[in-house]
N, C-alpha and C positions, 0 to 999 in steps of 0.2 A: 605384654605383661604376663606373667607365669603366677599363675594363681597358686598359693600355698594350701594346702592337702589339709581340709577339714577333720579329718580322721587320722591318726597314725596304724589303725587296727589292720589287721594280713586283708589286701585285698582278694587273696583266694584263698581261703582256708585249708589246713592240711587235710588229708580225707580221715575222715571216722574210724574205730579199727575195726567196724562191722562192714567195711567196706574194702579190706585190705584183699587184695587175691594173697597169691601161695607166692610170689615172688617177692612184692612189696617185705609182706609177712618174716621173711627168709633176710632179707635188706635192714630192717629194722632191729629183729630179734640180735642179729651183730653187729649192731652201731653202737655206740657209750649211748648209755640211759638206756636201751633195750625196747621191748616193745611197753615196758610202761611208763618211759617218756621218750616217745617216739622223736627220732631228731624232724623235724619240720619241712628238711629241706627236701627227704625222700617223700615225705607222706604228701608234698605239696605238689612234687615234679611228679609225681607217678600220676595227676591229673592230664599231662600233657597227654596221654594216651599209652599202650606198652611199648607201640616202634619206637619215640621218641625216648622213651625213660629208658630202654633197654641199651639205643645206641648212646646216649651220654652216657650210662652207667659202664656201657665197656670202653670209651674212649676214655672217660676220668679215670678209671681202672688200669688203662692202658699207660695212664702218664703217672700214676701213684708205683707202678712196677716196671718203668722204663728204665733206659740205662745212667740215666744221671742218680750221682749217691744221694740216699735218704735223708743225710742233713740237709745237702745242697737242695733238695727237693721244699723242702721246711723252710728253709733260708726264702727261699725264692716264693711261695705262697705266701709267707705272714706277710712281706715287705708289699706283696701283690693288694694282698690285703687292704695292708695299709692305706698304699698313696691311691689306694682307686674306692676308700671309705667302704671298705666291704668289713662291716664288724661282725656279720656272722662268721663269715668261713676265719676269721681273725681268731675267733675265740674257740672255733672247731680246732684249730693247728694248735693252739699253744701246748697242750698235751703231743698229740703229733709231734710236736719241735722236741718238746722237753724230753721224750722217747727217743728222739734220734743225736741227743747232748747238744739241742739248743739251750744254752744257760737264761737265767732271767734278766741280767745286764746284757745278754744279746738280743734277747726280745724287746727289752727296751728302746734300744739301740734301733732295733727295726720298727719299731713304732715311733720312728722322730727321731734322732739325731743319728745317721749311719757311725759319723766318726765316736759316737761314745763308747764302742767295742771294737776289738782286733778281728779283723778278717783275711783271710788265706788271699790270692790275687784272684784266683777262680772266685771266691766266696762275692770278693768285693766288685769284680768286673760282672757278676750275676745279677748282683742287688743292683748295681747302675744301670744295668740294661732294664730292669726292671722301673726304676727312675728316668731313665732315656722315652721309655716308651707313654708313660704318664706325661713327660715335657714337654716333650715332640713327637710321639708320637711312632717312633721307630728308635729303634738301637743305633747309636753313632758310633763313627768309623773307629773313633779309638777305642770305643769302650770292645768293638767288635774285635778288631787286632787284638786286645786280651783274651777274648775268651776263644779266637779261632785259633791259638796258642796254645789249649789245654783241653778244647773238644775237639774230637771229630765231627763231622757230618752230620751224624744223627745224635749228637750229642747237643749241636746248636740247635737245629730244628725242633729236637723235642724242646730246648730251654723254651724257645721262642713260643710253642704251642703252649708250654704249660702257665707261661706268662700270660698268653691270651687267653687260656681258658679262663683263669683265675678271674682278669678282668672283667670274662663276660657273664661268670657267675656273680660277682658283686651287684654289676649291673641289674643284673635279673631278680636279683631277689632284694635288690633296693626298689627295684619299681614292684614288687610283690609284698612289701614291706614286711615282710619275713621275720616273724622274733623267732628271738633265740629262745632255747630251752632253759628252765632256771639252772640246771643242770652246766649249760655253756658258758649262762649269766656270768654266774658266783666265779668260775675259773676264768674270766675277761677281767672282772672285775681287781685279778689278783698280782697283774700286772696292769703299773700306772702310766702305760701306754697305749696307741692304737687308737686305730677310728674311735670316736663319739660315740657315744650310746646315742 
């Protein structure tokens, strides 16, 4: 039996900013909200020590300026988001999307019903692999035939990593129980979609 969590409050607190070094510091100051309201998710990961924080910050970096397009990028986090209950980084992207002409009827859409927006076949064979991989676990053969149709090589591999990261960040900062900043809150709150609060 899975005992339910007496507390919802961050199991590891973000760090103080009397304890930020020069990089955190540098991380922060250009995140939305800035350094006086620090996004959570740095001030909490930069716990892990610097080798760790350093190499996620350049592999995330590495998938935020890879070669899949900026929307399709958006597209494929929120939905990540979504079906794997990650409402932080849910509400981190909706600006992110909205920057790269995700509409609000397609955020909806990827917060709960795919078919209630129009999507490209690239668009729509991305979001299902991202659905594939939530269902079972791995991307299926048809939905793969789509997209090996419109990526290259490193154009799948990255989808596939940037699908898994997403996952593994959800993860992570659902067992860290991670709030969001009011800051993320209010703009979650302004589409009537997406993971639960």
């Amino acid at each position: 039996m899975t005992a339910s969590p007496t507390s919802f409050a961050p199991r590891i607190p973000p760090l103080p900013a009397d304890e930020w070094d020069e990089r955190l510091t540098k991380v922060l100051a250009a995140s939305p909200g800035g350094t006086a309201e620090p996004m959570h998710i740095f001030a909490t990961l930069a716990r892990g020590g610097p080798d760790l924080f350093r190499s996620w910050m350049r592999f995330g970096g590495a998938l935020l300026s890879g070669s899949l397009s900026p929307r399709l990028r958006e597209l494929v986090i929120l939905r990540t988001a979504y079906r794997f209950n990650g409402r932080y980084e849910w509400a981190q992207h909706l600006e992110m999307g909205e920057a790269q002409g995700v509409t609000r009827a397609e955020m909806v859409a990827l917060g709960g019903d795919l078919g209630a927006a129009e999507w490209n076949e690239l668009e729509l064979a991305s979001l299902r692999a991202v659905d594939d991989t939530a269902d079972a676990g791995a991307v299926t053969d048809a939905t793969w035939e789509v997209l090996s149709a419109h990526l290259d090589d490193q154009g799948l591999i990255e989808l596939l990593m940037l699908i898994a990261h997403y996952m593994m960040l959800t993860t992570v900062l659902r067992s860290l129980r991670m709030e969001l900043e009011p800051r993320a809150e209010a703009v979650a709150r302004t589409v009537e979609a997406g993971p639960a609060a």
